[in-house]
OpenMM code with the backbone's topology and positions (N, CA, C; nanometers):
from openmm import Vec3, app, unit

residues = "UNK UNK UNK UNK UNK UNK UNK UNK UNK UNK UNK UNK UNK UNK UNK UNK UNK UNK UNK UNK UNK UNK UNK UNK UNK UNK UNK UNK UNK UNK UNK UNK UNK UNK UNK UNK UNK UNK UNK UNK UNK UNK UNK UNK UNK UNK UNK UNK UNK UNK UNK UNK UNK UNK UNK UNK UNK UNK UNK UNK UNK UNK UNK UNK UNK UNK UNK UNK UNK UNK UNK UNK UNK UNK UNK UNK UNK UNK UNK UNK UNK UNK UNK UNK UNK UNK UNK UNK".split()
positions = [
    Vec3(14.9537, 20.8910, 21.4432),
    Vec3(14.9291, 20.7970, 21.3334),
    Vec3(14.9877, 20.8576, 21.2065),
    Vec3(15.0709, 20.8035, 21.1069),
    Vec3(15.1432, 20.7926, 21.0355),
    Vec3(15.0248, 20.8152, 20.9070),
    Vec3(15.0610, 20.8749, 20.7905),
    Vec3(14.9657, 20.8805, 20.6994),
    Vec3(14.9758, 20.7432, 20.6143),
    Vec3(15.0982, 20.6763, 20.6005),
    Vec3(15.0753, 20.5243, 20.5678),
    Vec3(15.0440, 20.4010, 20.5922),
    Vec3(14.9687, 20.4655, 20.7227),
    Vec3(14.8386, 20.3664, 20.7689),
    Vec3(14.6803, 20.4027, 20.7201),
    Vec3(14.7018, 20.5061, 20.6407),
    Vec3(14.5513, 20.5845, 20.6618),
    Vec3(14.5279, 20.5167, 20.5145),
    Vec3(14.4258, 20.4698, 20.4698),
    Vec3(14.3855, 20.4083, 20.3438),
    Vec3(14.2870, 20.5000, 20.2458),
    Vec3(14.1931, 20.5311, 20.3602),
    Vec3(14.1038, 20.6257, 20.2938),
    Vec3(14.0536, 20.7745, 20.3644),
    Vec3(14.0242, 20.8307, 20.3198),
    Vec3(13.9567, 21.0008, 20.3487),
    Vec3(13.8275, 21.0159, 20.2786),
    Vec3(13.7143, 20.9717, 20.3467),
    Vec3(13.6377, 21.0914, 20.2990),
    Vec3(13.5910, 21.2086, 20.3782),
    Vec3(13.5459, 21.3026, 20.2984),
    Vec3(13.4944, 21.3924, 20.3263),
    Vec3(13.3646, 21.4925, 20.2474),
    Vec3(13.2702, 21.5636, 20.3629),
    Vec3(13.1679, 21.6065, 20.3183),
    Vec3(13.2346, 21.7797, 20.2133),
    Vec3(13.1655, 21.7753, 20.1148),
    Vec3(13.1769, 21.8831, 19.9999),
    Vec3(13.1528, 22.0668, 20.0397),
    Vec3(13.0085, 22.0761, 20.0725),
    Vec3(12.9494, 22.1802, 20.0987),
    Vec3(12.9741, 22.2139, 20.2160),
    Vec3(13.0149, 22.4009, 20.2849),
    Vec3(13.0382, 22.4587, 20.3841),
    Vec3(13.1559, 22.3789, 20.4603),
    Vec3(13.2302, 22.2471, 20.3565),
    Vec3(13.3373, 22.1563, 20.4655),
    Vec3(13.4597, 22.2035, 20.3527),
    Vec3(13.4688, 22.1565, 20.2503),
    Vec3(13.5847, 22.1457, 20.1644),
    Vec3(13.5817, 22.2977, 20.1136),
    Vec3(13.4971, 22.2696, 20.0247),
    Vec3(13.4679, 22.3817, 19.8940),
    Vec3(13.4438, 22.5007, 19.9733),
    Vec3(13.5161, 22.6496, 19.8769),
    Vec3(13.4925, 22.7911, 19.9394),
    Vec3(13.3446, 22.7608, 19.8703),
    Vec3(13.2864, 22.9076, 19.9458),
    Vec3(13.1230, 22.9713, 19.9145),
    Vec3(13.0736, 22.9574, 19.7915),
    Vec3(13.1641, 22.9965, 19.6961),
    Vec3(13.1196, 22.9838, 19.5558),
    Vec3(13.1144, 22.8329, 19.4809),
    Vec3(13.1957, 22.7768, 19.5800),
    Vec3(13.1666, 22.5847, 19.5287),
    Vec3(13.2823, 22.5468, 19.4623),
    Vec3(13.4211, 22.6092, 19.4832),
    Vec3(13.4941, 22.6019, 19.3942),
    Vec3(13.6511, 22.5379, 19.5010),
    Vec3(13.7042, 22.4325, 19.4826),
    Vec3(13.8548, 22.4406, 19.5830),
    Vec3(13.9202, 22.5039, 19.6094),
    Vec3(13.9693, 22.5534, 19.7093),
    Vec3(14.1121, 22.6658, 19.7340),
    Vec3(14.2020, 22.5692, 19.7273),
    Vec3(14.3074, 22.6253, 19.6788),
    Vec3(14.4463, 22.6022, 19.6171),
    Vec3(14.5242, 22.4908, 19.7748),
    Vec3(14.4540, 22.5345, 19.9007),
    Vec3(14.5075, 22.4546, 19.9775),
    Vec3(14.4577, 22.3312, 20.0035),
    Vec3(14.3078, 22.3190, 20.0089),
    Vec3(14.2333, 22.1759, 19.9662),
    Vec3(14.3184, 22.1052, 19.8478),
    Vec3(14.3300, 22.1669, 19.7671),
    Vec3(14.3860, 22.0961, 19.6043),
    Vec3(14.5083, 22.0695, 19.6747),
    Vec3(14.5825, 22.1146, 19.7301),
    Vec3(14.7331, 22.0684, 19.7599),
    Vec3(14.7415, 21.9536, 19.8285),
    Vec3(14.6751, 21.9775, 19.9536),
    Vec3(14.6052, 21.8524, 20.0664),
    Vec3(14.5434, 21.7271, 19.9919),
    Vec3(14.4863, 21.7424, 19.9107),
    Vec3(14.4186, 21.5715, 19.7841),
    Vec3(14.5342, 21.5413, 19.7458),
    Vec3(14.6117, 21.6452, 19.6282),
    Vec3(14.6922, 21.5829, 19.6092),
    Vec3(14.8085, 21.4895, 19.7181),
    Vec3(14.8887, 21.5547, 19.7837),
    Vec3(14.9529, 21.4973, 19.8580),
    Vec3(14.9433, 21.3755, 19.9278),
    Vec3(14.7887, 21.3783, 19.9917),
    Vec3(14.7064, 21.2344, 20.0994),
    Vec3(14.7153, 21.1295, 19.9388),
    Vec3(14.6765, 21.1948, 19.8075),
    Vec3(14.6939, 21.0803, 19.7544),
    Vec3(14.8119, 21.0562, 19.6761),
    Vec3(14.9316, 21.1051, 19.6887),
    Vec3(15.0598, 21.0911, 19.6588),
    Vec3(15.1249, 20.9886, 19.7944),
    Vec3(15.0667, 20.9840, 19.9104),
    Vec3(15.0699, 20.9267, 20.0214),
    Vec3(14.9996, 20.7842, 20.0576),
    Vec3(14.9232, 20.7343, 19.8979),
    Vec3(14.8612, 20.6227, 19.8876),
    Vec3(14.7165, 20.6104, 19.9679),
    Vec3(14.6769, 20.7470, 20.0158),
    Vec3(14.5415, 20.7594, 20.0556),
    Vec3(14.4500, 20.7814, 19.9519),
    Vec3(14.3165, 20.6843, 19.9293),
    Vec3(14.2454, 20.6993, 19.8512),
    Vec3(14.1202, 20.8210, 19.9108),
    Vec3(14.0846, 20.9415, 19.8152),
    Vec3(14.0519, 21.0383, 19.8783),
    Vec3(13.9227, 20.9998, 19.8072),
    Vec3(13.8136, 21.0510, 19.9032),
    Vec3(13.6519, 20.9935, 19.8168),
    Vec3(13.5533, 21.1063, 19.8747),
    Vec3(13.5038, 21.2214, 19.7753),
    Vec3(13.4210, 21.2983, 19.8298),
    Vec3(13.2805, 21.2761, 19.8825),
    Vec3(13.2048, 21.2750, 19.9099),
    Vec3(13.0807, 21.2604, 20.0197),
    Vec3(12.9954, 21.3667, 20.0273),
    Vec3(12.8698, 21.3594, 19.9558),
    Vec3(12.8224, 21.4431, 19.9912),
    Vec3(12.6146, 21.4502, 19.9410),
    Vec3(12.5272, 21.4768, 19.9636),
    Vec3(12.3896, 21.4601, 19.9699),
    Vec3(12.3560, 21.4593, 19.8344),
    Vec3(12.4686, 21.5468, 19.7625),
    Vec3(12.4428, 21.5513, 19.6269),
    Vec3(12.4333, 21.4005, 19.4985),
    Vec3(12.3757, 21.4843, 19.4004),
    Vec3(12.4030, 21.3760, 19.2978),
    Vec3(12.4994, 21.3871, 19.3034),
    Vec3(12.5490, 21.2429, 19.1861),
    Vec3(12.6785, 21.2656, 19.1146),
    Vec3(12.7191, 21.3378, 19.0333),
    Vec3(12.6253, 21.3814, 18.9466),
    Vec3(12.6228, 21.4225, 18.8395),
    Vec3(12.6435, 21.5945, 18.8383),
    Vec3(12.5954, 21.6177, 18.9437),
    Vec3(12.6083, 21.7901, 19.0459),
    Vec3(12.7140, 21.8135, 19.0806),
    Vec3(12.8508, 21.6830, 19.1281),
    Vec3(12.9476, 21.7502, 19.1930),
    Vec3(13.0238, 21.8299, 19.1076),
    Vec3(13.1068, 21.9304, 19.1342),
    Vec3(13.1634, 22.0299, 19.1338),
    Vec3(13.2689, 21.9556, 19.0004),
    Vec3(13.2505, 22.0208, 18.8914),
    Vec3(13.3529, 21.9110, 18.7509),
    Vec3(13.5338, 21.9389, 18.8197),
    Vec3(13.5321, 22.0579, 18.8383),
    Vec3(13.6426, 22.0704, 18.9393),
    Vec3(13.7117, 21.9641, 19.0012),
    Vec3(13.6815, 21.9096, 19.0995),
    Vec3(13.6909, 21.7909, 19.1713),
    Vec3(13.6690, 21.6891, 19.0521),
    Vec3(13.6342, 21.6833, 18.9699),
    Vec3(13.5940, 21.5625, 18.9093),
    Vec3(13.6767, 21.5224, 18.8300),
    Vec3(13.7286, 21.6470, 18.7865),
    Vec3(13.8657, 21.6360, 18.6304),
    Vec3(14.0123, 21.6258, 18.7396),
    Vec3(14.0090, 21.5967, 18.8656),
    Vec3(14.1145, 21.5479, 18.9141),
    Vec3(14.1634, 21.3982, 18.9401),
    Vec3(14.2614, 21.3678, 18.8452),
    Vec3(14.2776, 21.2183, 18.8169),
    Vec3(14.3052, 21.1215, 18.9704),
    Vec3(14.3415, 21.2170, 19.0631),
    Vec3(14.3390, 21.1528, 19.2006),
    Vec3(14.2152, 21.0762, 19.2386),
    Vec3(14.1029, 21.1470, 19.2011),
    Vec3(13.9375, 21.0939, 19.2849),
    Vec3(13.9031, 21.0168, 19.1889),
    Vec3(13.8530, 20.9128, 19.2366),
    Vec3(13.8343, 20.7820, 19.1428),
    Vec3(13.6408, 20.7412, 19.1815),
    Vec3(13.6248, 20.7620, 19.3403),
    Vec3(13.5071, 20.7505, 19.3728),
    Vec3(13.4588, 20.8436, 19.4066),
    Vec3(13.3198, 20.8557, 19.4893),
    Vec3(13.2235, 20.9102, 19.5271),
    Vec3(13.1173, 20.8846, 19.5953),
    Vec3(13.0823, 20.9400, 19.7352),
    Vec3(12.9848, 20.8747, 19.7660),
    Vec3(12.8622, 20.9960, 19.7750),
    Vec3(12.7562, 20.9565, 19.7100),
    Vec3(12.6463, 21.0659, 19.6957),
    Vec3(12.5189, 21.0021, 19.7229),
    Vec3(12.4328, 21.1220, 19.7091),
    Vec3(12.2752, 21.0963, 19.7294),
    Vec3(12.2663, 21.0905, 19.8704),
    Vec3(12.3071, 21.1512, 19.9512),
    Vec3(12.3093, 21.1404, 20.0958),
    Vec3(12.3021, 21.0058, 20.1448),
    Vec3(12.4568, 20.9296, 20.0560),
    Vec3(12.5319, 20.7897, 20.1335),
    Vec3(12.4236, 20.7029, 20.0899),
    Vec3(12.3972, 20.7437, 19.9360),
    Vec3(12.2713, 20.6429, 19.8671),
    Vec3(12.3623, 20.5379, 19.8490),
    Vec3(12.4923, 20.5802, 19.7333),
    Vec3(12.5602, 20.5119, 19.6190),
    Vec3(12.6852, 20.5758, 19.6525),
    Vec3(12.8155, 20.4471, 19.6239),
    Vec3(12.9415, 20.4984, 19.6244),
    Vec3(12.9478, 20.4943, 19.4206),
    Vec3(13.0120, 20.5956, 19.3975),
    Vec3(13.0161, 20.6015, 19.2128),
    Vec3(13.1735, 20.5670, 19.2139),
    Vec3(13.1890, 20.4762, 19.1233),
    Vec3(13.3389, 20.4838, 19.0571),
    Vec3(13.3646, 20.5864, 18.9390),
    Vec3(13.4328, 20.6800, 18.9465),
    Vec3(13.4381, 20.8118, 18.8295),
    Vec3(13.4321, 20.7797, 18.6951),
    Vec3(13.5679, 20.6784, 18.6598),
    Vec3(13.5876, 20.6487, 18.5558),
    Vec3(13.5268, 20.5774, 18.4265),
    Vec3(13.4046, 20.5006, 18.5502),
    Vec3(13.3068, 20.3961, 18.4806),
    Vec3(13.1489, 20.4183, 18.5081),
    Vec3(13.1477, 20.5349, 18.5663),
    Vec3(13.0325, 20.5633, 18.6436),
    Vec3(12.9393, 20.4223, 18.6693),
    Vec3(13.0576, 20.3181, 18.7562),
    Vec3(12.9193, 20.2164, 18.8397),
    Vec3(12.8665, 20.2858, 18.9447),
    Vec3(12.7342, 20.2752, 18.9813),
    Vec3(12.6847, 20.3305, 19.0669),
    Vec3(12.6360, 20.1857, 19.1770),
    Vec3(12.7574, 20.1747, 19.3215),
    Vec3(12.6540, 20.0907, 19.4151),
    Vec3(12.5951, 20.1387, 19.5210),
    Vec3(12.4896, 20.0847, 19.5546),
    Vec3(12.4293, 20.0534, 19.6875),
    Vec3(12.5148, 20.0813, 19.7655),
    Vec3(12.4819, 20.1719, 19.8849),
    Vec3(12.5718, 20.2001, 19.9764),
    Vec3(12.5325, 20.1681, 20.1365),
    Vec3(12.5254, 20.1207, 20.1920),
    Vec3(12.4590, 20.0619, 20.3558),
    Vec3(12.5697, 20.1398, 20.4423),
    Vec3(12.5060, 20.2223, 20.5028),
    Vec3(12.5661, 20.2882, 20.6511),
    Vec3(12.5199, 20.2062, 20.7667),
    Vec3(12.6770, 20.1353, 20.8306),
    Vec3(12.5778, 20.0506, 20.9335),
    Vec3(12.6487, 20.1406, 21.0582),
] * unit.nanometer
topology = app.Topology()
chain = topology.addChain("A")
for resn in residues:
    res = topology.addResidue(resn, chain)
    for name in ("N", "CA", "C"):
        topology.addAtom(name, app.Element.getBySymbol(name[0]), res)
């Protein structure tokens, strides 16, 4: 499968993305960028607030959403809407 079929990525934050200290390695950061130079919208995931994630990740103009509160609410970054999120 071709990455210009792939629309979206998420992925979980803690012990998945982020090294120990909570911070991106330079190869995660390369990998966002690129999937979203590739028209993949990248959306982190994770139990946390929003307001907790890592500013790191946050001051990257690629990530636009968020899904937190353990898949409470997807957040839009820019406007902080916060919706309802249903895992079916």
């Amino acid at each position: 499968m071709g990455l210009q079929k792939i629309k979206l990525a998420a992925f979980d934050l803690d012990d998945t993305l982020l090294l120990p200290g909570g911070s991106l390695s330079k190869r995660a950061r390369t990998a966002i960028e690129r999937a979203c130079q590739g028209g993949i919208e990248i959306v982190p995931a994770s139990g946390r607030a929003f307001s907790s994630l890592p500013e790191e990740l946050l001051q990257m103009p690629q990530i636009h959403y968020a899904i937190t509160s353990y898949n409470k609410f997807v957040t839009k970054k820019n406007k902080l809407q916060t919706h309802p999120f249903l895992v079916v």
